[in-house]
VOGU-3710 file (C-alpha; in Angstrom, 3 decimals, decimal comma):
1> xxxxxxxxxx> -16,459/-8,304/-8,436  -15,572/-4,989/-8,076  -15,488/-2,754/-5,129  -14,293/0,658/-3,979  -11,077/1,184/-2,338  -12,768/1,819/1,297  -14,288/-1,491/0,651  -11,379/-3,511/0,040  -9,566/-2,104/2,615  -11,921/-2,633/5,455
11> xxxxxxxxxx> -11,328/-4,732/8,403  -14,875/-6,058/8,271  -13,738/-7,176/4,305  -11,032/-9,469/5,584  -12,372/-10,373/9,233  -15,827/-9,953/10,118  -17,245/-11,892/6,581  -14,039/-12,581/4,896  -10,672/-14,752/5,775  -7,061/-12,977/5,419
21> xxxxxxxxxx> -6,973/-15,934/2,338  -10,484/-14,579/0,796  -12,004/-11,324/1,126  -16,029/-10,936/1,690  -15,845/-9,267/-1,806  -14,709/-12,518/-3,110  -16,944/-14,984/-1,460  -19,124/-12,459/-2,718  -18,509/-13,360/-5,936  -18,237/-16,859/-5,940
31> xxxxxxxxxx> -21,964/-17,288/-4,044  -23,048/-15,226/-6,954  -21,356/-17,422/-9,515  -21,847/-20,292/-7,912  -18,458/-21,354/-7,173  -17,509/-23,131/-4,221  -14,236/-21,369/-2,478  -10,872/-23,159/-2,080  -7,774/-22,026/-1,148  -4,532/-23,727/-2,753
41> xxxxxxxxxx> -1,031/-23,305/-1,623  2,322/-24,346/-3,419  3,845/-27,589/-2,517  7,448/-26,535/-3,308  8,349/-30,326/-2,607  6,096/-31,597/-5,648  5,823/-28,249/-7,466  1,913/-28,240/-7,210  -1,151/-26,847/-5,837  -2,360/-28,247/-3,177
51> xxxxxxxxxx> -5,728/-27,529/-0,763  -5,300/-26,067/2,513  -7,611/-27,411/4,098  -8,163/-25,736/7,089  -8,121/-22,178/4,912  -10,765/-23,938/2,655  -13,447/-25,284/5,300  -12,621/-21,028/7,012  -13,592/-19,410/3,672  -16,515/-21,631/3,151
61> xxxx> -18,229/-21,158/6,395  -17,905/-17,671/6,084  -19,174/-17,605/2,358  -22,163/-19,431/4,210
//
């Protein structure tokens, strides 16, 4: 999803309905595709993605 460069930029866009992981215009886009939001960070231990959990349940009560 595309937005305008006020938009991205906003505070609202990464506090008021978005994370600092996943902006609103994001969760935006994954309610309209239905996607279910996860954030993954890199396990430099195993060399993999792994779910942050805490990030992941944040994002999806705000796409909610």
């Amino acid at each position: 999803m595309k937005g305008g460069y006020s938009a991205k930029l906003s505070v609202a866009n990464t506090t008021e309905w978005g994370t600092d992981r996943r902006s609103a215009l994001e969760l935006l886009d994954d309610a309209l595709n239905v996607r279910t939001p996860t954030v993954h960070d890199f396990d430099s231990k195993t060399e993999r993605a792994v779910v942050n959990g805490p990030a992941t349940e944040a994002v999806r009560d705000k796409q909610r």
